[in-house]
C-alpha positions in Angstrom: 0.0 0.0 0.0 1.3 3.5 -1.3 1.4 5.8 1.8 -0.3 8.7 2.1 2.0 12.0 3.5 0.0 12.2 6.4 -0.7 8.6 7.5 2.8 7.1 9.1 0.6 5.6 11.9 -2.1 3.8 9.6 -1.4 0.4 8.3 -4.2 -0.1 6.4 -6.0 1.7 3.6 -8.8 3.8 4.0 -12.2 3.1 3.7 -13.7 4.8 0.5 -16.4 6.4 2.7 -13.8 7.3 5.0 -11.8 8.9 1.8 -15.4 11.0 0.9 -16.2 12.0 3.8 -12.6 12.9 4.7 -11.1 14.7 1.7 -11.8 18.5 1.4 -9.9 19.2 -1.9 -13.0 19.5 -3.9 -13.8 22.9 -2.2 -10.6 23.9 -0.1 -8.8 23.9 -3.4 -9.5 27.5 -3.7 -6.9 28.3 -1.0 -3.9 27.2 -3.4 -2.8 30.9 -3.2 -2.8 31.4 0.2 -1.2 28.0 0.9 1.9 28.5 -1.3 2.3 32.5 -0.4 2.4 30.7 3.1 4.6 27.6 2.3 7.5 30.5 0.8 7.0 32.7 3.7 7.7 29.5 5.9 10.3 28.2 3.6 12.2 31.7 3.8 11.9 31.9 7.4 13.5 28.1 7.6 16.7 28.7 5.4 16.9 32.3 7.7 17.0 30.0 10.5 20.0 27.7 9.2 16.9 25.1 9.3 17.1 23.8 5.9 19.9 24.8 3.5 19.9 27.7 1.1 19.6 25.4 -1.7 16.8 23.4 -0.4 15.3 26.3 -0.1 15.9 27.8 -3.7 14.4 25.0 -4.7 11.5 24.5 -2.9 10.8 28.5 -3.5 11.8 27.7 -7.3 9.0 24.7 -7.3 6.5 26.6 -5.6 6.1 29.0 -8.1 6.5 26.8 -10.7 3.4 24.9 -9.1 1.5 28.9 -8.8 2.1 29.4 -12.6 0.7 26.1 -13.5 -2.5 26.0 -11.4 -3.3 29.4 -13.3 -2.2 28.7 -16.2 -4.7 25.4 -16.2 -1.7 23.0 -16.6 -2.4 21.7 -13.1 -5.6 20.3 -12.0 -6.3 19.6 -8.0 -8.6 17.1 -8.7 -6.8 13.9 -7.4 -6.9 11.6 -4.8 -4.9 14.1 -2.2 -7.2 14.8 1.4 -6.7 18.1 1.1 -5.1 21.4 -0.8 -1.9 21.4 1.6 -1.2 18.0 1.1 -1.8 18.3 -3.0 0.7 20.8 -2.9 3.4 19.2 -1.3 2.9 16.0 -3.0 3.1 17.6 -6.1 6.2 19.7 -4.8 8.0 16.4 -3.5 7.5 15.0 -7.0 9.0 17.6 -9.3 12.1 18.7 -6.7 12.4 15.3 -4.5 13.5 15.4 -1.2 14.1 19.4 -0.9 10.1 19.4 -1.1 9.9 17.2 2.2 11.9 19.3 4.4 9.4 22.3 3.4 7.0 20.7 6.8 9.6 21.0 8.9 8.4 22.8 12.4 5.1 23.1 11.3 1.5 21.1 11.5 -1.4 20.6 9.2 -3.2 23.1 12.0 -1.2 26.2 12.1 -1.3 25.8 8.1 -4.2 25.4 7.2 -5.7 28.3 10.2 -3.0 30.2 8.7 -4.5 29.4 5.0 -7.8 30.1 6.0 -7.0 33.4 7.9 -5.1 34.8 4.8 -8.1 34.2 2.3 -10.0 35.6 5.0 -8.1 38.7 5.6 -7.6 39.3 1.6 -11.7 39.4 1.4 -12.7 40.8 4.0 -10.3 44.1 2.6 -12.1 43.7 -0.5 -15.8 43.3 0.7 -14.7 46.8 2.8 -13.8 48.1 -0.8 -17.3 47.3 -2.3 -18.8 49.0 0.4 -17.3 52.2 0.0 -18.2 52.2 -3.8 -22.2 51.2 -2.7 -21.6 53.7 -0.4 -20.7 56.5 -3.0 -23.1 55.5 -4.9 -25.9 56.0 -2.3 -24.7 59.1 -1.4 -24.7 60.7 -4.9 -28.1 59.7 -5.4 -28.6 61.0 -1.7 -27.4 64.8 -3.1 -29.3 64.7 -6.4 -32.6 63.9 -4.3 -32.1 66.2 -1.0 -35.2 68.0 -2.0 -37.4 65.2 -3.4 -40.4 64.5 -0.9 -41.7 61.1 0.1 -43.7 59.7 2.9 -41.1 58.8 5.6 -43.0 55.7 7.2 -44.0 53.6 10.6 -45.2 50.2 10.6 -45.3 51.2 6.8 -48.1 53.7 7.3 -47.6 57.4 6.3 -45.9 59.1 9.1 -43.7 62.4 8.2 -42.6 64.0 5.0 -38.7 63.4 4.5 -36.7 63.2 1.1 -35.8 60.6 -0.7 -31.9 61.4 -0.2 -32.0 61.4 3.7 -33.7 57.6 3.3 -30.8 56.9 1.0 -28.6 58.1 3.8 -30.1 56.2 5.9 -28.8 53.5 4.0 -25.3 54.9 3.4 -25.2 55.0 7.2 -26.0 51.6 8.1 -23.2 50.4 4.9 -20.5 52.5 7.1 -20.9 50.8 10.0 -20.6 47.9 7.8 -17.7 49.0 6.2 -16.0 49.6 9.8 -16.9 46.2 11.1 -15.2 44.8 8.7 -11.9 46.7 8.7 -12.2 46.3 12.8 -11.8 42.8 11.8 -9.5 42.6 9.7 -7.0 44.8 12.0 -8.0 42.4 15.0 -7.2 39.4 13.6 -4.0 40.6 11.7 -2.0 38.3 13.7 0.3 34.8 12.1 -0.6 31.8 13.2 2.3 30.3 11.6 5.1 28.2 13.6 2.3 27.1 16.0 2.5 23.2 14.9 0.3 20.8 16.3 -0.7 23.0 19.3 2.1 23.9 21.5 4.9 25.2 19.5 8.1 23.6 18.2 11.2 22.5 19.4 13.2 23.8 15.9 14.7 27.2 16.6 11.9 29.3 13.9 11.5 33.3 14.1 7.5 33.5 13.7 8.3 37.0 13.4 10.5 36.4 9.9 7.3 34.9 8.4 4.7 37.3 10.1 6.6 40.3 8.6 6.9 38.5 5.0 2.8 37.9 5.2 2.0 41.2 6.1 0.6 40.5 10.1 1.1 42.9 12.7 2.7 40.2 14.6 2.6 36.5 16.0 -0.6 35.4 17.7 0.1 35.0 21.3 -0.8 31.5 22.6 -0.1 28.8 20.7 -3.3 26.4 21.6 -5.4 29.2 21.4 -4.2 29.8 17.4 -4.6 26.2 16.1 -8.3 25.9 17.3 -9.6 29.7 16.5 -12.4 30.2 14.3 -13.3 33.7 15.3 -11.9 35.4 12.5 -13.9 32.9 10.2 -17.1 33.7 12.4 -16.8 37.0 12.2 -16.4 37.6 8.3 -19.6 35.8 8.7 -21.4 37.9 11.0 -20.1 40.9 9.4 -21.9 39.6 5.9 -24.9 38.3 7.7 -25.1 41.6 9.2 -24.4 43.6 5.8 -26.6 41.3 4.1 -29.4 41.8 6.4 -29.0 45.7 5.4 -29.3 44.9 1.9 -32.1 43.1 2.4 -34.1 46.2 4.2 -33.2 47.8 1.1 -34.5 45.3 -1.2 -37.5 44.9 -0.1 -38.0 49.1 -0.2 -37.1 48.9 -3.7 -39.5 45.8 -4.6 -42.6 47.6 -2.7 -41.3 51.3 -4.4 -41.3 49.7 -7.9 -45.1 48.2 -7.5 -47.7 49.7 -9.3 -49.0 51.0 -5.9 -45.9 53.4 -5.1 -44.1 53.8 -8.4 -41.8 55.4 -7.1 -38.7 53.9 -8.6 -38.2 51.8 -11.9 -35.8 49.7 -12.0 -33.4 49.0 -15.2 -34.1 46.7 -17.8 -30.9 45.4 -17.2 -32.0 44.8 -13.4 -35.2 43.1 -14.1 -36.4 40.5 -15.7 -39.5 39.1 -17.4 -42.0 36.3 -16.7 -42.4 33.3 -18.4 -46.5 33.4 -19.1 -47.4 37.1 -18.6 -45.8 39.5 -21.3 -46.5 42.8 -19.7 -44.6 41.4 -16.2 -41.5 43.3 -15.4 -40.2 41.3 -12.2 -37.6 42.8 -8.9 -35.8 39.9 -9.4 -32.6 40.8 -8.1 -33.9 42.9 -5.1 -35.8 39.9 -4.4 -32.9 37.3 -4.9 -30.3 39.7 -2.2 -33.4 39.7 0.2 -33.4 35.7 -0.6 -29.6 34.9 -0.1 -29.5 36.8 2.9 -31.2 34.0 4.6 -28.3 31.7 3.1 -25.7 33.8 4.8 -27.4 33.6 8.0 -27.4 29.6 7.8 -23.4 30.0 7.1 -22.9 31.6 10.2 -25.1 29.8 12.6 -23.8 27.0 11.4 -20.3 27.6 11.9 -21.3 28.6 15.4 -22.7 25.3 15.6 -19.8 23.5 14.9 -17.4 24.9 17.4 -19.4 25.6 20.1 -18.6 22.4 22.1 -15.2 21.3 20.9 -12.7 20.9 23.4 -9.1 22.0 22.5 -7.0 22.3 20.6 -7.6 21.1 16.5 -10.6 19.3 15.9 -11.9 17.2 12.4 -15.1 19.2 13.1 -13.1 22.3 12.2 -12.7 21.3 8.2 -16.7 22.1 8.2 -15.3 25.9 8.8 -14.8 26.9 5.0 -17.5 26.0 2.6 -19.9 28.1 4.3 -17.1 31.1 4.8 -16.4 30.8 1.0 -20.3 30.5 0.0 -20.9 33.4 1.9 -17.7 35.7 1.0 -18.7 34.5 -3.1 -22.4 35.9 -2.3 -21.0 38.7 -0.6 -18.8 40.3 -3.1 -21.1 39.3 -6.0 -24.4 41.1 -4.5 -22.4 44.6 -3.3 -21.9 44.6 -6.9 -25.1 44.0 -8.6 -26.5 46.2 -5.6 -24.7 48.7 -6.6 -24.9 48.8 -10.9 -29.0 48.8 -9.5 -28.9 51.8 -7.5 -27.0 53.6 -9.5 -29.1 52.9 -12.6 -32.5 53.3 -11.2 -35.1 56.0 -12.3 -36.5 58.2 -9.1 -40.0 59.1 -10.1 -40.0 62.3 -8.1 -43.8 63.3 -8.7 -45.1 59.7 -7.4 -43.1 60.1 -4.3 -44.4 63.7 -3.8 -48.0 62.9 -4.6 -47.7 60.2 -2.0 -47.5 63.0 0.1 -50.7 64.1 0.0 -51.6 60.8 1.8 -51.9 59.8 5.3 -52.1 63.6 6.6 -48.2 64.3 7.3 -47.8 67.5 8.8 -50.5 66.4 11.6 -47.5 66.4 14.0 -46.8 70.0 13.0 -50.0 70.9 14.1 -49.9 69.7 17.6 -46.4 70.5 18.4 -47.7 74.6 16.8 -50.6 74.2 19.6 -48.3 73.8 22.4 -45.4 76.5 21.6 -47.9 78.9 20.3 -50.8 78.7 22.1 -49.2 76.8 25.5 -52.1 73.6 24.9 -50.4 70.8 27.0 -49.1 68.3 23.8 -52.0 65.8 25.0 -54.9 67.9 24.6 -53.1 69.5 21.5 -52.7 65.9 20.3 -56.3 65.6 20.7 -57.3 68.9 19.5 -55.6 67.7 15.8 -56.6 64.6 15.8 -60.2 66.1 15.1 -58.6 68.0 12.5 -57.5 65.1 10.6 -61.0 64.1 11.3 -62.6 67.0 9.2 -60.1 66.3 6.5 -61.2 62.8 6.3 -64.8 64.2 6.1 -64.1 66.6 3.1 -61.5 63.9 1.3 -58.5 66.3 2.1 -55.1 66.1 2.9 -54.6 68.4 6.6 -51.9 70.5 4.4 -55.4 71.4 1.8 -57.9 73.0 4.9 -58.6 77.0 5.2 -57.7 78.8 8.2 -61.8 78.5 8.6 -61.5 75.0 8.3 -58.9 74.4 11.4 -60.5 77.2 13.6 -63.9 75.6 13.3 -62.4 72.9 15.3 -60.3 75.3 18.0 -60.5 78.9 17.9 -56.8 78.8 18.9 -55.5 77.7 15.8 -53.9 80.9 14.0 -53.4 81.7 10.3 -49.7 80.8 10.5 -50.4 77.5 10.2 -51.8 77.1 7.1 -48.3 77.6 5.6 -46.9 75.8 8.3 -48.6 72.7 7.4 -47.4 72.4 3.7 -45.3 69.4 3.8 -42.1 70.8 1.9 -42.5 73.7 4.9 -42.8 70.3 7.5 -39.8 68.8 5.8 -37.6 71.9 6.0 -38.8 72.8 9.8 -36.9 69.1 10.8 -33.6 70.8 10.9 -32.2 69.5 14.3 -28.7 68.1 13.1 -29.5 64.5 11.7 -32.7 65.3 10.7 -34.4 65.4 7.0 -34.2 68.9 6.5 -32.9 69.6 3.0 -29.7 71.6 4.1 -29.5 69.0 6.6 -29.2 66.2 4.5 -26.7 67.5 1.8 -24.5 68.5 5.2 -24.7 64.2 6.1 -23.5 64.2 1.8 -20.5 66.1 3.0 -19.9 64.4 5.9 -20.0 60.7 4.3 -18.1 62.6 1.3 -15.1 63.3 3.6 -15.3 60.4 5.8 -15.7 58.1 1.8 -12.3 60.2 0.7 -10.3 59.2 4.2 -11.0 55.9 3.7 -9.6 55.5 -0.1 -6.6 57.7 1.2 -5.7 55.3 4.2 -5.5 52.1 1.5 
């Protein structure tokens, strides 16, 4: 029997379903980069150590990139009967430069590699991820300024409620995409740490400078304790929450933009590059990709309770369990990266109908609030009898089919004498929308101040890459 790298201790060959359920090339083969930018890192740091010898390591660094060129250029196919990507790269390394390529595992374990694998790809994505955000995020924000003065129903429990415009609800969104942004870059600065020269779970007696191969991998530094390194997942679970969480603000957005483009609002139409078509009804234009982010967000969700599954009762250090810590990390970094981008061609392509939005205005009696808070600095009601006082006001206008904003002075007095003719002007919406200018708030100059803001706070960020 033909022994496998990793099996010294077995004398007999695996079972097939041992060998299925076992072997994690099929999907861990997309680390290849990170595992031979690692390998030459550790390589390096071996040959600076007087560990191996300098030609040893010329060739192993030689092979390794040799093996690189070919796995992009196609040449090479990880598709055999290896258990995994580390072990397919060595074995293929051992057979083109012989015994140079077995000396490359020296003071090192399957566990530090592959967490230090796995924390690489990790790292690298969640950097781009950050970057997508920031674009979604300009792209929010420049519809946000072209729209600071277009009105629409802001909304409670989906009923009418104030008058906003549409480019402080697109802040809203840009705001909620920061904090996004910044969880992610938290992240990646927290868990910026080589896990490296750990081994199996307590270090190594070889004399090895993890700090050699944390400075050639771009870490901050070491991680501290090695039994701690081997069996950490938290920088896998947080990429995962971070998406989940992002995902989850797509998905508030989504579903806005599938209720703004039905034929009840109107208020946005979406692309015919965004949309799609049905397969019986010709005249149906269908929110399918508003409705597919809102879908997959439930997909990412599953990724990361499951991975919280997984390790929430292992004991340390390294685990089997642990090679169930990828697939869903990679499905959900590959959603991730390929929804901030249809998200954002979407927004950026979408027609505002401005006069829907406004007319929708004229519905659900908006400036109602106005009217109460008017009664108690003007006329010194206490707010709940003033509260009372307009809701018989809104009352009338149901009566006479108006809007509050469309009664006559005579029309407001009839129901309190106290009600001056100040308020008639007071209780046009665009005047309502205007009046909100605490800081934060919808007023017009209000929101194109939160467009500088995120404008200055978007250029810092692309500066600091």
């Amino acid at each position: 029997m033909a022994k496998k790298i990793a099996s010294a201790r077995i004398t007999e060959e695996s079972s097939k379903l041992l060998q299925e359920l076992n072997n994690s090339l099929p999907f861990d083969n997309v680390l290849y980069k990170e595992d031979i930018e690692g390998s030459r890192a550790h390589a390096y740091m071996l040959k600076e150590q007087g560990i191996i010898s300098e030609d040893d390591h010329a060739k192993i660094d030689a092979g390794l990139v040799e093996i690189l060129g070919d796995i992009e250029a196609g040449i090479l196919k990880l598709d055999g009967d290896d258990e995994d990507i580390h072990m397919a790269i060595e074995g293929e390394l051992t057979r083109r430069i012989g015994d140079a390529g077995k000396r490359l595992h020296t003071a090192r374990s399957r566990n530090d590699q592959v967490a230090l694998d796995f924390r690489l790809y990790v790292q690298k994505n969640s950097r781009a991820i950050a970057n997508l955000l920031l674009e979604n995020i300009q792209t929010l924000v420049d519809v946000a300024q072209k729209h600071a003065d277009t009105m629409l129903p802001g909304m409670t429990h989906l009923q009418h409620a104030q008058p906003i415009n549409f480019g402080y609800h697109m802040m809203a969104y840009a705001s909620m995409f920061k904090r996004d942004y910044e969880r992610f870059m938290s992240s990646y600065e927290r868990n910026n740490y080589s896990p490296i020269g750990c081994a199996a779970l307590a270090g190594t007696p070889h004399p090895i400078n993890r700090q050699t191969t944390s400075n050639k991998l771009g870490f901050n530094a070491p991680t501290l304790n090695c039994l701690d390194t081997v069996s950490d997942r938290d920088f896998a679970l947080e990429i995962l929450f971070n998406i989940a969480t992002m995902m989850m603000h797509m998905s508030r957005l989504s579903e806005e933009l599938i209720l703004w483009s039905a034929a009840e609002f109107k208020w946005v139409t979406l692309s015919d590059r965004h949309a799609t078509g049905s397969s019986i009804m010709p005249q149906k234009k269908n929110p399918d990709i508003p409705e597919l982010l809102r879908g997959k967000t439930g997909r990412v969700n599953g990724n990361l309770v499951a991975l919280l599954t997984v390790m929430k009762g292992l004991p340390l250090a390294y685990n089997k369990d642990m090679q169930e810590d990828k697939e869903g990390v990679f499905d959900s970094v590959k959603t991730a990266l390929l929804s901030l981008q249809v998200l954002n061609e979407m927004i950026a392509d979408m027609t505002v109908n401005k006069e829907a939005m406004e007319a929708a205005c004229m519905v659900g009696h908006l400036t109602a609030t106005d009217l109460a808070d008017y009664l108690v600095k003007e006329a010194g009601i206490p707010f709940r009898d003033a509260y009372h006082i307009t809701g018989n006001v809104v009352n009338l206008a149901e009566e006479k089919g108006k809007d509050i904003s469309e009664l006559t002075l005579e029309e407001l007095q009839s129901i309190d004498a106290r009600i001056g003719k100040d308020v008639v002007e007071m209780l046009d919406n665009r005047a309502s929308m205007n009046a909100r200018c605490s800081e934060g708030g919808t007023a017009t100059e209000r929101t194109l101040e939160q467009v500088a803001q995120m404008k200055a706070w978007i250029s810092m960020q692309n500066n600091q890459k």
